[in-house]
mmCIF file as gemmi writes it, N, C-alpha and C atoms, coordinates in Angstrom:
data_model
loop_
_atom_site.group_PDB
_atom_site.id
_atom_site.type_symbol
_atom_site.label_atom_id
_atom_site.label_alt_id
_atom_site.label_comp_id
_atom_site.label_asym_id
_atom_site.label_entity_id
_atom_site.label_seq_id
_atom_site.pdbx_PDB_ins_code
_atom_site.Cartn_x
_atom_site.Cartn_y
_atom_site.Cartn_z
_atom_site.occupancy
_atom_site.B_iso_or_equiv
_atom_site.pdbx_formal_charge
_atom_site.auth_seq_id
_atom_site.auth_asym_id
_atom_site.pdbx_PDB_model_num
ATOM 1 N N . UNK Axp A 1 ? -0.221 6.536 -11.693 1 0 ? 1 A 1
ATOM 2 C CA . UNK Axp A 1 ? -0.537 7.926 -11.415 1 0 ? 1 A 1
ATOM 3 C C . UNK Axp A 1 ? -1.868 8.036 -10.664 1 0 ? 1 A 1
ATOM 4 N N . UNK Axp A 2 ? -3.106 7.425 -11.054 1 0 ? 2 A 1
ATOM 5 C CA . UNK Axp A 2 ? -4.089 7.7 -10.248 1 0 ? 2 A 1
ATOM 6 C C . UNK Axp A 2 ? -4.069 6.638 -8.892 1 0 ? 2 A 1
ATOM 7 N N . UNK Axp A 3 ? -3.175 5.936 -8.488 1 0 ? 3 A 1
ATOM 8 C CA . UNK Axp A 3 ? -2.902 5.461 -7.254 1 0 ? 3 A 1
ATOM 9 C C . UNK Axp A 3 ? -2.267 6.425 -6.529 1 0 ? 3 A 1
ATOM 10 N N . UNK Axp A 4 ? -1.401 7.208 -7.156 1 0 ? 4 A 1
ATOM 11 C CA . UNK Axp A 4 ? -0.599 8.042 -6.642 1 0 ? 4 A 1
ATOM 12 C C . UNK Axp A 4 ? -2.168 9.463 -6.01 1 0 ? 4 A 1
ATOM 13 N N . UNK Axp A 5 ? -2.77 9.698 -6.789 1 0 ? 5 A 1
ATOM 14 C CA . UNK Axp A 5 ? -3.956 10.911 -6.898 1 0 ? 5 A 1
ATOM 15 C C . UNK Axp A 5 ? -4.733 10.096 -5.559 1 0 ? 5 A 1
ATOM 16 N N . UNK Axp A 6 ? -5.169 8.925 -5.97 1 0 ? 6 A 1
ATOM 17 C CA . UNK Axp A 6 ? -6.152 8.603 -4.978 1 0 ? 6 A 1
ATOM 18 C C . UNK Axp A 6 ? -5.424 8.351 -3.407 1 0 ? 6 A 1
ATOM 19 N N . UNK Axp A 7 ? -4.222 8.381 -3.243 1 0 ? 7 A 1
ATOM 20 C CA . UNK Axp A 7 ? -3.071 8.39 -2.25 1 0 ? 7 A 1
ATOM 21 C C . UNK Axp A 7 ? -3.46 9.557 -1.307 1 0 ? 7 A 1
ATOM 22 N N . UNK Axp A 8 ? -3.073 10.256 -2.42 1 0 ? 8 A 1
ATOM 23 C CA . UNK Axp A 8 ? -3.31 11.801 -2.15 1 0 ? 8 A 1
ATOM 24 C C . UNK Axp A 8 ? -3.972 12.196 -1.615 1 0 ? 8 A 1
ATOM 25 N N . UNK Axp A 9 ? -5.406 11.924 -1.983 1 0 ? 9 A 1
ATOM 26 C CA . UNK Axp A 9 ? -6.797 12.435 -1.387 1 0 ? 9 A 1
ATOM 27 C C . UNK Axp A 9 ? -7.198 11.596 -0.028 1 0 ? 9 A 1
ATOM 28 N N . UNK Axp A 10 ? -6.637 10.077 -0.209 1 0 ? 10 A 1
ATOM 29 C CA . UNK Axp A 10 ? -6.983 9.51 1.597 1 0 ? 10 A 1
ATOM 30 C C . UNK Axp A 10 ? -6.664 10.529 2.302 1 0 ? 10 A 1
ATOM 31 N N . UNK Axp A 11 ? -5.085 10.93 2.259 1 0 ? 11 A 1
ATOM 32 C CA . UNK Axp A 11 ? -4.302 11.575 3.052 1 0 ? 11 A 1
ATOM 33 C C . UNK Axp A 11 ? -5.111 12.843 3.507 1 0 ? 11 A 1
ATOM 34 N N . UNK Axp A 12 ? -5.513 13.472 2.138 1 0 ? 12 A 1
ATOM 35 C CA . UNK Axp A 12 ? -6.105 14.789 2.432 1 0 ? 12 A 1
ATOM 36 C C . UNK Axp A 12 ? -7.154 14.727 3.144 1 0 ? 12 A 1
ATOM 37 N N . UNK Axp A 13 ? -7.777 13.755 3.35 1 0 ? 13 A 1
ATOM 38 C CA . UNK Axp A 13 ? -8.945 13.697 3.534 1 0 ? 13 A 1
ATOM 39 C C . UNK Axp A 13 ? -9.161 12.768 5.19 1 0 ? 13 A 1
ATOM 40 N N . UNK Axp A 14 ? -8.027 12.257 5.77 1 0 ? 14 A 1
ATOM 41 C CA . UNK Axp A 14 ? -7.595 12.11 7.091 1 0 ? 14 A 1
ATOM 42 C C . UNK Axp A 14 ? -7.082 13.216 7.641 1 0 ? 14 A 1
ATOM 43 N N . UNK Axp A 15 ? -6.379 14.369 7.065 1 0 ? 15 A 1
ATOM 44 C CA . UNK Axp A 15 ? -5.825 15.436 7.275 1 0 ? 15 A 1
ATOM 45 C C . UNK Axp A 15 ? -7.092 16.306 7.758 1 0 ? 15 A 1
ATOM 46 N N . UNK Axp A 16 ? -7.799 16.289 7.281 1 0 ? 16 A 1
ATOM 47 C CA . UNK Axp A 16 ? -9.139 17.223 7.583 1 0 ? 16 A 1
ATOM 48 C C . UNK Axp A 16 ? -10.233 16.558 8.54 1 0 ? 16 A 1
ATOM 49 N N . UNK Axp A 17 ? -10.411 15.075 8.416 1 0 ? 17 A 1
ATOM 50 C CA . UNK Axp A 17 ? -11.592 14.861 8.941 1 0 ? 17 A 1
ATOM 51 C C . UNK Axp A 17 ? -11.072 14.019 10.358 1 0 ? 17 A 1
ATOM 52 N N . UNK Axp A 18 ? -10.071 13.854 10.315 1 0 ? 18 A 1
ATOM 53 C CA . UNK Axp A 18 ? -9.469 12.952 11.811 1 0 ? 18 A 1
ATOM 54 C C . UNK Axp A 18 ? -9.445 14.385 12.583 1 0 ? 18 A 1
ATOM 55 N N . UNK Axp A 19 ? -9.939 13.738 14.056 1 0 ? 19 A 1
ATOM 56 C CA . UNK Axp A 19 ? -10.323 15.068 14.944 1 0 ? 19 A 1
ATOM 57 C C . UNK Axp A 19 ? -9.225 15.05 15.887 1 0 ? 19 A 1
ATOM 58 N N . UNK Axp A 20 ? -8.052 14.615 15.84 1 0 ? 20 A 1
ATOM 59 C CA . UNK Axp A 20 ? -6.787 14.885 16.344 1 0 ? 20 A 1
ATOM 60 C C . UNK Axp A 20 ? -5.976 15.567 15.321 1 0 ? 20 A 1
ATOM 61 N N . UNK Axp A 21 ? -6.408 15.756 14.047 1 0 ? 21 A 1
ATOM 62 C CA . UNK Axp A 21 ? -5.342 16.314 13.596 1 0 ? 21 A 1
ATOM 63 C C . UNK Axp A 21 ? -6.385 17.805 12.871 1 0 ? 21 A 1
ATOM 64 N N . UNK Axp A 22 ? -7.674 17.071 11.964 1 0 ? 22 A 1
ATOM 65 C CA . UNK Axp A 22 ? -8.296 18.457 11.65 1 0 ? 22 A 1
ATOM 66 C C . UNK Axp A 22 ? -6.975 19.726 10.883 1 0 ? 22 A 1
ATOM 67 N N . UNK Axp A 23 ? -6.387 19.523 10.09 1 0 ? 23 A 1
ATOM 68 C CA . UNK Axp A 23 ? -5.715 20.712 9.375 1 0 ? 23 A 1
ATOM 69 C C . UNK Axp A 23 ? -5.788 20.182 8.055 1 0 ? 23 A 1
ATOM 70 N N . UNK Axp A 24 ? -6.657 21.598 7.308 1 0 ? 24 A 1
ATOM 71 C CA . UNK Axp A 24 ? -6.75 21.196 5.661 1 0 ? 24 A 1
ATOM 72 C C . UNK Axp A 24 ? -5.772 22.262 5.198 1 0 ? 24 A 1
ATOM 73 N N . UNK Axp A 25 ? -4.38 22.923 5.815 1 0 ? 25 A 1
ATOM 74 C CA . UNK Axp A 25 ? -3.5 23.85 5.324 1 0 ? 25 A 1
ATOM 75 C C . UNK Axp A 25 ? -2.181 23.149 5.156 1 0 ? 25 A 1
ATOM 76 N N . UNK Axp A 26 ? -2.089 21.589 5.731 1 0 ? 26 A 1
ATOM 77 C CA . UNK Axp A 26 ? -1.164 20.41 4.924 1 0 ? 26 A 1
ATOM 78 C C . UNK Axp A 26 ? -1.062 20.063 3.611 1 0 ? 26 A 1
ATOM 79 N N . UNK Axp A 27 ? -0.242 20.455 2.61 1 0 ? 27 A 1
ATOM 80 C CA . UNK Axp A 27 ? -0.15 19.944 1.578 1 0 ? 27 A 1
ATOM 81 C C . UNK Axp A 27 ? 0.851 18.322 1.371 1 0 ? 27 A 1
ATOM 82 N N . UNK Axp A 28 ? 0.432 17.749 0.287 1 0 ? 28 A 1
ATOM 83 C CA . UNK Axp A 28 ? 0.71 15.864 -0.103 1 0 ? 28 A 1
ATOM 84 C C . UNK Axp A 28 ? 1.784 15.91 -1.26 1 0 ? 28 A 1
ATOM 85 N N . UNK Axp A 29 ? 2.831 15.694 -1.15 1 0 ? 29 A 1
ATOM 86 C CA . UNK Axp A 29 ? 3.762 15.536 -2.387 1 0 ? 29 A 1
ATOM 87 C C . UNK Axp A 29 ? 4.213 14.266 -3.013 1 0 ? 29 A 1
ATOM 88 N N . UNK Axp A 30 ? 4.517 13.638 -3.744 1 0 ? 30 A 1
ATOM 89 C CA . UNK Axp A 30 ? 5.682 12.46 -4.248 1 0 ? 30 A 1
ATOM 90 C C . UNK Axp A 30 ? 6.915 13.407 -4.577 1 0 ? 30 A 1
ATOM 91 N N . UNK Axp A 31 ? 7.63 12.853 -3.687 1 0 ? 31 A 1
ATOM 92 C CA . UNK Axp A 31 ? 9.3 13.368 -3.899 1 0 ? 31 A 1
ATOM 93 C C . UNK Axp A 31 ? 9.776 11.894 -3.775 1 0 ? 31 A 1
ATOM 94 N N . UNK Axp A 32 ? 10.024 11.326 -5.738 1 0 ? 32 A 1
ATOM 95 C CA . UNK Axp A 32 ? 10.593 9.717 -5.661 1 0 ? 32 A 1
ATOM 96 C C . UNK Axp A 32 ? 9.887 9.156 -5.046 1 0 ? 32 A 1
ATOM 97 N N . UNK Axp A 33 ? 10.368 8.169 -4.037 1 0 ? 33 A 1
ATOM 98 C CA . UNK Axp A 33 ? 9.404 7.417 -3.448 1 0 ? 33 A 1
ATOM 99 C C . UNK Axp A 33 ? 8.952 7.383 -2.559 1 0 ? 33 A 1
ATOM 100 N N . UNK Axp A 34 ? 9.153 9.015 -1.812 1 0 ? 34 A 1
ATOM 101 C CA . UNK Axp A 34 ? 8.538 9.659 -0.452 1 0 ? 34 A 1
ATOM 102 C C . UNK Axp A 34 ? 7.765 10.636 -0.637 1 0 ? 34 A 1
ATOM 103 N N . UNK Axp A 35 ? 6.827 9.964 0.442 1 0 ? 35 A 1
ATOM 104 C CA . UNK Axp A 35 ? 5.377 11.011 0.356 1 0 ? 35 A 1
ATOM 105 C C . UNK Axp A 35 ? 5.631 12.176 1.278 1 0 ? 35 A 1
ATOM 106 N N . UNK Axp A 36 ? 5.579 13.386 0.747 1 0 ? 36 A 1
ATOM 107 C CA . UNK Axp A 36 ? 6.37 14.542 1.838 1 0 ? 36 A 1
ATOM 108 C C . UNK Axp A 36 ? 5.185 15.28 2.359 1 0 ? 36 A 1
ATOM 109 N N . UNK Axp A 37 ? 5.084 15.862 3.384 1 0 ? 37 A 1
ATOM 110 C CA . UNK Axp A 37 ? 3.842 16.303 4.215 1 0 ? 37 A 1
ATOM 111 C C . UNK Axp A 37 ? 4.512 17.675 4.269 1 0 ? 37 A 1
ATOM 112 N N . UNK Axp A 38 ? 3.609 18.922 3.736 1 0 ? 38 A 1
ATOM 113 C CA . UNK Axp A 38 ? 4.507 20.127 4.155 1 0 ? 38 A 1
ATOM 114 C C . UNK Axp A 38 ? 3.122 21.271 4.386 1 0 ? 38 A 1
ATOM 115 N N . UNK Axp A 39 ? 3.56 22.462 4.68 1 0 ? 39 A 1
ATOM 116 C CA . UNK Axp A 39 ? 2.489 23.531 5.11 1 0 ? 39 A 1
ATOM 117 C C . UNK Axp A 39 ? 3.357 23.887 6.465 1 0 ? 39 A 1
ATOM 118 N N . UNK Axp A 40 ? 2.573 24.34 7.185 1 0 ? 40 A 1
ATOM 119 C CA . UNK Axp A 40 ? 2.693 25.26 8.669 1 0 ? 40 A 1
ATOM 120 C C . UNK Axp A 40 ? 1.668 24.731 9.954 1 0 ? 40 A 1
ATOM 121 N N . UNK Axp A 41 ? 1.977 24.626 11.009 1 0 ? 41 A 1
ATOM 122 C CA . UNK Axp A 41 ? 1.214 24.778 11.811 1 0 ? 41 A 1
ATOM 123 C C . UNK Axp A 41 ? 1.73 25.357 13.242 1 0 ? 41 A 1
ATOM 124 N N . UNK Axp A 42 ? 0.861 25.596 14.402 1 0 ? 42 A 1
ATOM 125 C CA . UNK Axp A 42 ? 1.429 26.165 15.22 1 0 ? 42 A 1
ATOM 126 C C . UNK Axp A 42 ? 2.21 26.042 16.537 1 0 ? 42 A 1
ATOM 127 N N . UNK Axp A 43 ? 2.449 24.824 16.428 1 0 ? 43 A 1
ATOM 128 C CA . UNK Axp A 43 ? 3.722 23.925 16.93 1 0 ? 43 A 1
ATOM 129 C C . UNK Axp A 43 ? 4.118 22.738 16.731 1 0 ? 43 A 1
ATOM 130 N N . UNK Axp A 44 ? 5.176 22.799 17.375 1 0 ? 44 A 1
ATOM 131 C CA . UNK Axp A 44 ? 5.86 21.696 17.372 1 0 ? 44 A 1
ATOM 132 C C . UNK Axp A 44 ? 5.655 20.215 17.676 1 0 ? 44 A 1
ATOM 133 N N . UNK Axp A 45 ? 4.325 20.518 19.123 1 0 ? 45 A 1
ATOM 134 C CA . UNK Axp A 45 ? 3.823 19.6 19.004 1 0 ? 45 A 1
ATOM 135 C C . UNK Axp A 45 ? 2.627 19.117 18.235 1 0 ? 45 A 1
ATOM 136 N N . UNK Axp A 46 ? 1.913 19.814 17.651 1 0 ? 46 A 1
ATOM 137 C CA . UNK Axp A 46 ? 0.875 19.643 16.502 1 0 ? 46 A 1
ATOM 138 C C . UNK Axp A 46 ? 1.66 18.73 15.466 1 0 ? 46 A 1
ATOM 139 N N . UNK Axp A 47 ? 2.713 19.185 15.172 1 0 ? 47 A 1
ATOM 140 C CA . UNK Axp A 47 ? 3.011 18.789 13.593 1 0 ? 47 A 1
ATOM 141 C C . UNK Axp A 47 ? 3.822 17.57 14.133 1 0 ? 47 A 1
ATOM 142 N N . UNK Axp A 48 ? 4.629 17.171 15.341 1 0 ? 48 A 1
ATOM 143 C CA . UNK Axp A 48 ? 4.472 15.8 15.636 1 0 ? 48 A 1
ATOM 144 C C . UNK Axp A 48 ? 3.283 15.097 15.067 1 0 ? 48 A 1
ATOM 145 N N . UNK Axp A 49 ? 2.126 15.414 16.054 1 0 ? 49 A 1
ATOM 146 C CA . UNK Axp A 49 ? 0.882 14.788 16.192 1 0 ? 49 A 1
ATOM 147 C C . UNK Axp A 49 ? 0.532 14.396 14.258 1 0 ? 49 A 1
ATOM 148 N N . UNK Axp A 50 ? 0.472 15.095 14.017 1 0 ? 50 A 1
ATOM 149 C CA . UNK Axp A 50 ? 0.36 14.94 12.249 1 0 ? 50 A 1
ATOM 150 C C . UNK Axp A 50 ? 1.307 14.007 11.591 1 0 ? 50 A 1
ATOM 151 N N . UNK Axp A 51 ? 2.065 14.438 12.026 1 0 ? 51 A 1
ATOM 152 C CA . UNK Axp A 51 ? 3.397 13.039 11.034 1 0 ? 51 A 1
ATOM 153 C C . UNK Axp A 51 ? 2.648 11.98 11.953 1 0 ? 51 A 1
ATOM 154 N N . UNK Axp A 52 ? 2.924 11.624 13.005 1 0 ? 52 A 1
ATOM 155 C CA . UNK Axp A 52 ? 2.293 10.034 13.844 1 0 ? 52 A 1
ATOM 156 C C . UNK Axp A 52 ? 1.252 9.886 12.941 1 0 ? 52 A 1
ATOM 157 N N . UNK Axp A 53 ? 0.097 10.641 13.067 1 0 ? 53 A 1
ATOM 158 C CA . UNK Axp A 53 ? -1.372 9.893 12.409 1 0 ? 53 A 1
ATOM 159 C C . UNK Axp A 53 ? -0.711 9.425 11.308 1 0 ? 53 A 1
ATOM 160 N N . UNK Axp A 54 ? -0.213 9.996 10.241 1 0 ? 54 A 1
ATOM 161 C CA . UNK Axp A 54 ? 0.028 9.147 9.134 1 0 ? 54 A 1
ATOM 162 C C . UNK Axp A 54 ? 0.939 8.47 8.939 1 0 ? 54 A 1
ATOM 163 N N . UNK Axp A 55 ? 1.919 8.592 9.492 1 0 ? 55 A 1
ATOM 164 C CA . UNK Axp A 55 ? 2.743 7.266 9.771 1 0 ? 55 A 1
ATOM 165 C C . UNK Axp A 55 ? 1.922 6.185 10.053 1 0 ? 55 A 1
ATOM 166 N N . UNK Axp A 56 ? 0.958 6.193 11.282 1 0 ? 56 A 1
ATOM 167 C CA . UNK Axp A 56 ? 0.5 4.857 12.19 1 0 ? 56 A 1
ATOM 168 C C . UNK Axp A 56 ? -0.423 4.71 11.187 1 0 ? 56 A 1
ATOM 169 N N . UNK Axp A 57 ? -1.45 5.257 10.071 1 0 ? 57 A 1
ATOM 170 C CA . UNK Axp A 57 ? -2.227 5.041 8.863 1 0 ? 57 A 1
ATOM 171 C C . UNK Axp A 57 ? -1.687 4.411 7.91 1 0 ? 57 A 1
ATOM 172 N N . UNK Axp A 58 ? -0.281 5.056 7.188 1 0 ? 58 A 1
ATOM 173 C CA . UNK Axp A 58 ? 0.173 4.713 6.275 1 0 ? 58 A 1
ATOM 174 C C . UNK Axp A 58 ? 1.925 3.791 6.492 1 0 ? 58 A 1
ATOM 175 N N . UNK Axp A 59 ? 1.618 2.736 7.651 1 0 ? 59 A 1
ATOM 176 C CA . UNK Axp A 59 ? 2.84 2.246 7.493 1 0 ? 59 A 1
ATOM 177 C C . UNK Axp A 59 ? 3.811 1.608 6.367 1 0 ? 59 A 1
ATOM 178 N N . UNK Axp A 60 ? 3.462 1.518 5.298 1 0 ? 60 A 1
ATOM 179 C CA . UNK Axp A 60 ? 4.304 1.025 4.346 1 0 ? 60 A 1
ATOM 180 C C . UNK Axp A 60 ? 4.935 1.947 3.661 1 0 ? 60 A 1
ATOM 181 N N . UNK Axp A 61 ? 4.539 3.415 3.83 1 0 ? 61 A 1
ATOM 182 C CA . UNK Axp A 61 ? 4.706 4.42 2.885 1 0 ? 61 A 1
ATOM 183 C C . UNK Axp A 61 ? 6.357 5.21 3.559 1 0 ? 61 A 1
ATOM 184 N N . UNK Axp A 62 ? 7.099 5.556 2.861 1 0 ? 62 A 1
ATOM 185 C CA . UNK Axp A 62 ? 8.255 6.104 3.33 1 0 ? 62 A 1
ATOM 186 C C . UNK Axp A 62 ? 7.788 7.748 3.545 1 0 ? 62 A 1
ATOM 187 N N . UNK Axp A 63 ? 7.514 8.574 4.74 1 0 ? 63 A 1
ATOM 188 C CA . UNK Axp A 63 ? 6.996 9.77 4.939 1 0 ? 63 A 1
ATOM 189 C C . UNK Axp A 63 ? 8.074 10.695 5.484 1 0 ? 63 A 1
ATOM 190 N N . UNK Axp A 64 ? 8.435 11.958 5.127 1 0 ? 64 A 1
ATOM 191 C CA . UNK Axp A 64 ? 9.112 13.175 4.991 1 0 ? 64 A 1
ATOM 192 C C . UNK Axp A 64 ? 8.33 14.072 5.75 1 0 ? 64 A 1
ATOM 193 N N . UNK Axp A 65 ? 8.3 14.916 7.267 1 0 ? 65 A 1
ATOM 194 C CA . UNK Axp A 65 ? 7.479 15.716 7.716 1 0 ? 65 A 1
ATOM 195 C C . UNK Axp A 65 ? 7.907 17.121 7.401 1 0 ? 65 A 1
ATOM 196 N N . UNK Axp A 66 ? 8.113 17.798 6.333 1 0 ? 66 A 1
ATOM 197 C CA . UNK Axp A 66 ? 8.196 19.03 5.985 1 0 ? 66 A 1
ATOM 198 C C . UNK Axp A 66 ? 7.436 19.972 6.326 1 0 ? 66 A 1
ATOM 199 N N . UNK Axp A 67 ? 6.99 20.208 7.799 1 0 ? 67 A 1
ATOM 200 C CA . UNK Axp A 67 ? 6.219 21.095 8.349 1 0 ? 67 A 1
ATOM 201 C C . UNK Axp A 67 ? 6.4 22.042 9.069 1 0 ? 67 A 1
ATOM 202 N N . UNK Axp A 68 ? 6.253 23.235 8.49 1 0 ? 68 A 1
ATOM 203 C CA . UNK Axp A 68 ? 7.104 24.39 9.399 1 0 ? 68 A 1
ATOM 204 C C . UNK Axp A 68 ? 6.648 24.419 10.784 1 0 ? 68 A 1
ATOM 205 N N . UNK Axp A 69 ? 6.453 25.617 11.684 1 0 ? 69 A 1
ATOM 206 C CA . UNK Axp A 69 ? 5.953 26.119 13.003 1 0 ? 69 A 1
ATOM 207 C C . UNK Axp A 69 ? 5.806 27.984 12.747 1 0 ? 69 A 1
ATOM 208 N N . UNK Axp A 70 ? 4.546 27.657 12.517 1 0 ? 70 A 1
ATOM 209 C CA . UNK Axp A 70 ? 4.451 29.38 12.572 1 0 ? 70 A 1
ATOM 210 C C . UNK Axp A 70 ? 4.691 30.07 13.585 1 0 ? 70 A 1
ATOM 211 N N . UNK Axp A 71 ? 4.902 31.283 14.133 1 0 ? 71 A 1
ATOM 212 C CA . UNK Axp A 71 ? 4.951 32.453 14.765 1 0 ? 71 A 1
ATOM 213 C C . UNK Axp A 71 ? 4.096 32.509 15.445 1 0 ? 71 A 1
ATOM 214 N N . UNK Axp A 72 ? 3.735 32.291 17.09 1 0 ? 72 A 1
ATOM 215 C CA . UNK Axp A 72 ? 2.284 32.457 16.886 1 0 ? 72 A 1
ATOM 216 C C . UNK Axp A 72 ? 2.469 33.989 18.905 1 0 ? 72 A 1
ATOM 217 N N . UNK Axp A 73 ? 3.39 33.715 18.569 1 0 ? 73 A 1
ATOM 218 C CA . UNK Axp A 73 ? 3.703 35.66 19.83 1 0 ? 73 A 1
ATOM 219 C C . UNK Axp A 73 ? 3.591 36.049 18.849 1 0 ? 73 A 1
ATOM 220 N N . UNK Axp A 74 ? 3.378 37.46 19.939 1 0 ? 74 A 1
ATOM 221 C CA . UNK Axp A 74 ? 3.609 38.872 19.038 1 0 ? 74 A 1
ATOM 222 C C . UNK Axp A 74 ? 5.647 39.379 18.687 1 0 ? 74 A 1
ATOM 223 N N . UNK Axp A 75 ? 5.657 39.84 17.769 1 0 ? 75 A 1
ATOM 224 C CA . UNK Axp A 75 ? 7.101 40.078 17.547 1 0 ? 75 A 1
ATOM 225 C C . UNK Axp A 75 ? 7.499 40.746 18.615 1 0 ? 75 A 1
ATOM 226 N N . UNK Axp A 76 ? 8.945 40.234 19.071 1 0 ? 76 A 1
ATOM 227 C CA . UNK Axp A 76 ? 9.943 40.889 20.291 1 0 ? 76 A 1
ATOM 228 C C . UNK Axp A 76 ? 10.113 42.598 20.04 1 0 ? 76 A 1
ATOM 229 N N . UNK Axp A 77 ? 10.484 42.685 19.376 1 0 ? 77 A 1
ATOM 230 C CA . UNK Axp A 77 ? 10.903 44.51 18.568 1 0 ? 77 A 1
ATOM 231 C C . UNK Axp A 77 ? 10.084 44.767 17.681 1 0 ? 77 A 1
ATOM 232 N N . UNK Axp A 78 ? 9.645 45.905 17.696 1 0 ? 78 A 1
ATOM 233 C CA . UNK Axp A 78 ? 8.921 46.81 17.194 1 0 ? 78 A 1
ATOM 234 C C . UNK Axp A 78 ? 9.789 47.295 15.304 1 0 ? 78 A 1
ATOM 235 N N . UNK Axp A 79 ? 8.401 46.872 14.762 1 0 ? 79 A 1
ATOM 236 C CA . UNK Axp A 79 ? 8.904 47.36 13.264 1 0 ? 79 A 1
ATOM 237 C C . UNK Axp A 79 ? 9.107 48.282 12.655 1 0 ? 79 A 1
ATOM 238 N N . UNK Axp A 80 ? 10.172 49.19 12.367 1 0 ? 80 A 1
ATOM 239 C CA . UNK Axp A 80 ? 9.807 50.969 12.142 1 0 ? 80 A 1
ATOM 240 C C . UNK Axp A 80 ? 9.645 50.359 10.082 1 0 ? 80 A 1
ATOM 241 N N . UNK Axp A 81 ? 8.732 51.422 10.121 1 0 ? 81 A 1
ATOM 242 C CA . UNK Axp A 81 ? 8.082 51.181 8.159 1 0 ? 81 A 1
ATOM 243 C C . UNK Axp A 81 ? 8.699 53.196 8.226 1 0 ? 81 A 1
ATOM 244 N N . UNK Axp A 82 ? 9.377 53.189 7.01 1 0 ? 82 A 1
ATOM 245 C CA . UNK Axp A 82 ? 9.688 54.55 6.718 1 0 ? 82 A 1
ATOM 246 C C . UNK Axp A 82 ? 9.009 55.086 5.541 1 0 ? 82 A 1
């Protein structure tokens, strides 16, 4: 378990301080014996860029990129609130 914790925190802590990737809104999971990477960012190619760093960091580790793509236009149609 605290291999698993201290896992955790490299990750978190390449997640934030590597200046290609810089995002501390990635969250670190164990799902079995895959480490799953999830949160949002604002494309597609960002959250490439994020799975690579830790892949090419953590090659032994089996990694899951569960990372959405936020919204980042303004909405097409207009919202009516009644």
């Amino acid at each position: 378990m605290t291999k698993q914790i201290d896992l955790e925190a490299e990750i978190q802590r390449l997640l934030a301080e590597d200046d290609r990737i810089a995002e501390q809104g990635i969250t670190v999971h164990h799902r079995e014996n895959t480490l799953v990477l999830g949160g949002e960012v604002e494309s597609a190619g960002r959250r490439d860029e994020i799975c690579r760093q830790i892949t090419a960091h953590f090659p032994e580790l089996a990694i899951t990129c569960d990372i959405g793509i936020t919204r980042a236009q303004a909405p097409a149609e207009v919202e009516e609130i009644s």
